[in-house]
C-alpha positions as a printed Julia matrix, in Angstrom:
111×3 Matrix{Float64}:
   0.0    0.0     0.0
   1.47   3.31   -0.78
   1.94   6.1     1.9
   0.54   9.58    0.95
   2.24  12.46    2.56
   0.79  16.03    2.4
   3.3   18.7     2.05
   2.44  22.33    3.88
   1.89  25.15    1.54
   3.48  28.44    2.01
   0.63  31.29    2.36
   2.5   32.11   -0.89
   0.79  29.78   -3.14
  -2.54  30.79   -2.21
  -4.21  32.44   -4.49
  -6.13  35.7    -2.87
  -9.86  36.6    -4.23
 -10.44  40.41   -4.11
 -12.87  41.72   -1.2
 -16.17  42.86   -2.22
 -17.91  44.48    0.48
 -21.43  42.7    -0.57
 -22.39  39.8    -2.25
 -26.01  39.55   -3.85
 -27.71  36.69   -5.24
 -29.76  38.23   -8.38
 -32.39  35.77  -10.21
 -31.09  35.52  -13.42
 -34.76  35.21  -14.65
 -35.48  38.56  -13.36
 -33.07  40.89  -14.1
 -31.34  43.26  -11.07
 -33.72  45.15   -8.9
 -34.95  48.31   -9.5
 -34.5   50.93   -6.46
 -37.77  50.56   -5.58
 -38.43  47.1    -5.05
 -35.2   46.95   -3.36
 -36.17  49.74   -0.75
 -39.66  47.48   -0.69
 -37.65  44.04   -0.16
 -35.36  46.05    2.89
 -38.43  47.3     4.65
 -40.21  44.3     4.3
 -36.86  42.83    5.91
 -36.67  44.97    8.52
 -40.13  44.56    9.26
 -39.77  41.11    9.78
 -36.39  41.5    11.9
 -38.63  43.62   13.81
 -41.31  41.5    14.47
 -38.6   38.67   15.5
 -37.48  41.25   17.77
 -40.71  41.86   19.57
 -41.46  37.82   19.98
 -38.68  37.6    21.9
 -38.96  40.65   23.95
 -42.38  39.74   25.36
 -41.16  35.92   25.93
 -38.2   37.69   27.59
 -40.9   39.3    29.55
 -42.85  36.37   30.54
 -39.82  34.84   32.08
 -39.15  38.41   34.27
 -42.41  37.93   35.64
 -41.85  34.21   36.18
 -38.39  34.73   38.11
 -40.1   37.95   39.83
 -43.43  35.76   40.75
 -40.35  33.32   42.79
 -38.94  35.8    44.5
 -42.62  37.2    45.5
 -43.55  33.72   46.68
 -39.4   33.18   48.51
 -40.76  33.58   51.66
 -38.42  34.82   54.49
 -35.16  34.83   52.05
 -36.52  38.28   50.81
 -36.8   41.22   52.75
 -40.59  41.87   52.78
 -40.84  44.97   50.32
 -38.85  43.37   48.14
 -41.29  40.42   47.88
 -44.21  43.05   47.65
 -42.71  44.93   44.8
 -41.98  41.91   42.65
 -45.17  40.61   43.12
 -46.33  43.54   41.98
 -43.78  43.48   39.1
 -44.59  40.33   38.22
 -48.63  41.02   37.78
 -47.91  44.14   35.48
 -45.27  41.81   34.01
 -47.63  39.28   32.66
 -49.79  41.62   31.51
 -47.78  43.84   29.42
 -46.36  41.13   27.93
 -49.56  39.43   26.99
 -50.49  42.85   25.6
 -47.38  43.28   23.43
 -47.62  39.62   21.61
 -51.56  39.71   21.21
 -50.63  43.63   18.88
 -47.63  41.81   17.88
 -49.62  38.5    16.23
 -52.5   40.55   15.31
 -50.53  42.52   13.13
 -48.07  39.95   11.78
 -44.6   39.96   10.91
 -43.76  41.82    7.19
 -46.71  43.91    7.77
C-alpha cells in the first residue's frame, strides 16, 4: 500500500480573491432590482427582523415575571418589600407582555 504524505503550503501559493464588500444573489430570470423594489424588499426585511425582535422581547418578559413571581412567593429569604414589589412586578409583568404579543400577532410579521 502506498503512503501519501501532504506537504504544507506556504501562504504564498494561495491564491487571494479580491474583497467585495457585498455579495447579492440576483435571479437571473429577473433581471437586477430596480431601487424601488429593493427599498420594498429592505423594509419588508426589517419589518420582519422587527417583528422577531418583539417575539422575543415579550417571551423575555414572561420569564421576568416568572423569576419575579419566585422571588414574591421566597418567603423569608426576601426582605418583605422586596417580595411586595416583585409581586407587583410580576402582575404588570404578565400583563404587558400578553399585551405586546396579542398587537404583535395581530398585526403579523412583514406587515
Amino acid at each position: 500500500m502506498a503512503v501519501r504524505q501532504l506537504a504544507e503550503s506556504g501562504d504564498e501559493d494561495i491564491e487571494r480573491l479580491p474583497a467585495t464588500k457585498t455579495s447579492e444573489v440576483v435571479s437571473l430570470a429577473r433581471g437586477p432590482e430596480s431601487p424601488t423594489e429593493r427599498i420594498r424588499r429592505l423594509q419588508w426585511e426589517a419589518s420582519v427582523l422587527a417583528a422577531e425582535q418583539a417575539e422575543q422581547f415579550g417571551a423575555e418578559l414572561m420569564q421576568m415575571a416568572i423569576r419575579a413571581r419566585e422571588i414574591a412567593e421566597g418567603g423569608e429569604a426576601y426582605p418583605v418589600g422586596v417580595r411586595e414589589l416583585a409581586s407587583r412586578i410580576a402582575g404588570d409583568l404578565v400583563v404587558r407582555a400578553k399585551a405586546l404579543l396579542t398587537i404583535q400577532h395581530r398585526v403579523g410579521p412583514g406587515s
